[in-house]
Structure formats: structure tokens, C-alpha cells
N, C-alpha and C positions, 0 to 999 in steps of 0.2 A: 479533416475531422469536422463533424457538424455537430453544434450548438449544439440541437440537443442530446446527443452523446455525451459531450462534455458536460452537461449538465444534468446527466447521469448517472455519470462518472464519481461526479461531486455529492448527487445524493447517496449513491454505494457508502462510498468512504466514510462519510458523515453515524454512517449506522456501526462500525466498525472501531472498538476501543482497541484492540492487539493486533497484530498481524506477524507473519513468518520474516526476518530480514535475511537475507542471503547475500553473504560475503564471499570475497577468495582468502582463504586461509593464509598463515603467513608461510606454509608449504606449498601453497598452489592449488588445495582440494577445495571445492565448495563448502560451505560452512554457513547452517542454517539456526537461527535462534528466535525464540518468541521475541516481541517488543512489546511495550506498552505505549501505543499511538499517542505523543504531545499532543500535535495540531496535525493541520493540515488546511492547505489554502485551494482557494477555486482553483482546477489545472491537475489537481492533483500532487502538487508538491506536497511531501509529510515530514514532522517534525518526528522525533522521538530523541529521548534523554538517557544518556548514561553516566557513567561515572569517568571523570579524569583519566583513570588509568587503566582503563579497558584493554583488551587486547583487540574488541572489534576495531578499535581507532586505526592502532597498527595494520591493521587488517587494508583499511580503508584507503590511509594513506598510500599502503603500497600500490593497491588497484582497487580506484573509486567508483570500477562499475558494482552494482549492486542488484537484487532482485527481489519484491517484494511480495510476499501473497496473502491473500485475507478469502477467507471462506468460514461461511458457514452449513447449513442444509441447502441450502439453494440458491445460495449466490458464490459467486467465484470472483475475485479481482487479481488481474497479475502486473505490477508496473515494473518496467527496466529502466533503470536509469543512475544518476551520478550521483552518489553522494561527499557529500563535504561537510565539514567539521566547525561548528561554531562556538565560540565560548561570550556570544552579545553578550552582556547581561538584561540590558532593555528587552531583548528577545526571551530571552528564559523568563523574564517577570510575564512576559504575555505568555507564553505555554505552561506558566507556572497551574500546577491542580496539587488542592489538598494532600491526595495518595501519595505524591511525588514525596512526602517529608521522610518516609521510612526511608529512602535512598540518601536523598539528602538531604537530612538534619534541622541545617543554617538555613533553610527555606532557599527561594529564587536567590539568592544572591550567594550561596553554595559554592567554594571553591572548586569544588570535585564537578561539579555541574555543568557539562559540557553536552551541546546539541550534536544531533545530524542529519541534515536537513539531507533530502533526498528526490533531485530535481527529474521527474519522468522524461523519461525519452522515446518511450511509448510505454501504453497500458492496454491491456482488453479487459473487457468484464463477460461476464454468462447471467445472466436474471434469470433462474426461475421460480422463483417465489410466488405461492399463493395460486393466481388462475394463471401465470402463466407457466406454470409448468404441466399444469392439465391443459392448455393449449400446444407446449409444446411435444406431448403425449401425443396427441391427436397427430398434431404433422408428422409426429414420426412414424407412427403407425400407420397412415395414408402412403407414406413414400416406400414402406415394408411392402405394403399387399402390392404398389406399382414397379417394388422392385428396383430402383434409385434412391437418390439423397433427400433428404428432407429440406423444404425449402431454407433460404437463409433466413433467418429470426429477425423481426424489426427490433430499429436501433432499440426499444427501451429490453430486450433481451440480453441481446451483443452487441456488441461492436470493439471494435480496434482504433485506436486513437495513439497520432502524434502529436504533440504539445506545438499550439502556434509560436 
């Protein structure tokens, strides 16, 4: 994985309040729900807050792989990876945001107020916002009239990342 990808990576996320969380059910199907983004640290590691007695938890518990997606018009993020369950409360005061009071009430220190942090085990992203995606128009169109693939995108487009 190279810097600057990971540092890519880190500006994507950063633009990004919700994302898609993808659990395994506690029958075994996949099972996908909005989230509202806590935090998130360089690397890609993301926070997000629920309630005490969620059923994602259960979820979790049983198989803590997990799958994350965030898109908008012309960016894409996918990360895989572990999630785990925390109830810090020093941590909840740092991920604590205003909005969060509708959920829970008591502010950061909220009994119901339980993290889950979600360590990538890989991620990709797709960039094409703005000129790059009329750049990457052109590539594709060039590789149509030649009849193959269009070149592969520099890193600030795509790339694929494993966590150091």
C-alpha cells in the first residue's frame, strides 16, 4: 500500500458523514443498514454509534467480519474488515457530535451508548469526481476505438489498500 493512497483514502472518508454497514445476520444472510459516521482515524479505521441493544451488536458478535460502503456521484469507498464493540466512555466523549443527543439523550456519557469500531482489512476506492472523470472518459473511449482495456487509473483515482 503507498502513502499516497492511504492518504487518499483518508481524504475520501473525511468527505463522507453515512455510509452502508454490512453485517451477517443472526441467520447467516447479509444484512445492510445506513450508519451515521462517529469518527474515523488515518488508516481508515471508522467509528459509528448505536444503541445498547441493537440487534447489529448480536450480529457482530457472532461474525465480526463486516463490509462498509460510502458512494456518492463519483466516488465509491468499499472497506472489509473487523468490527468490535466498545462502550470507552473517554472514547464516546471524543466521537461525541451534537446530532448524536436524539439517540441518546444523557449526552456522551449515555448508558445505551455503545461504539463500533471497524478495523479495515482492506479497502478500495474509485475517484471520479470533477476532471477526473472526464479524464477518465477519455481513457475509456481511447481503449473502445483500440478495442482493449483502459489503462489502470493513478493512485489518486483507485487503488486497493491493505492496512500496515
Amino acid at each position: 500500500m503507498s502513502d499516497s493512497a492511504q492518504k487518499r483514502l483518508d481524504q475520501l472518508l473525511a468527505d463522507f458523514d453515512t455510509a452502508m454497514l454490512v453485517t451477517t445476520s443472526l441467520n447467516g444472510k447479509p444484512r445492510a443498514r445506513p450508519m451515521a459516521i462517529a469518527g474515523h482515524d488515518k488508516g481508515g479505521m471508522l467509528y459509528f454509534a448505536t444503541r445498547a441493544e441493537d440487534e447489529k451488536l448480536e450480529e457482530m458478535l457472532q461474525s465480526p467480519d463486516v463490509a462498509v460502503t460510502l458512494q456518492d456521484d463519483n466516488r465509491f469507498l468499499s472497506i472489509t474488515g473487523r468490527a468490535r464493540i466498545e462502550t470507552d466512555t473517554l472514547l464516546a466523549r471524543d466521537m461525541w457530535k451534537p446530532s448524536m443527543k436524539l439517540w441518546f439523550p444523557e449526552g456522551a456519557g449515555d448508558p445505551q451508548l455503545t461504539l463500533i469500531l471497524v478495523e479495515p482489512l482492506c479497502a478500495e476506492y474509485w475517484d471520479r469526481a470533477g476532471l477526473r472523470r472526464l479524464e477518465f472518459l477519455w481513457q475509456a473511449g481511447k481503449a473502445l476505438l483500440r478495442g482493449d482495456l483502459p489503462e489502470e487509473p493513478p493512485v489518486e483515482h483507485h487503488a486497493k489498500l491493505r492496512p500496515k
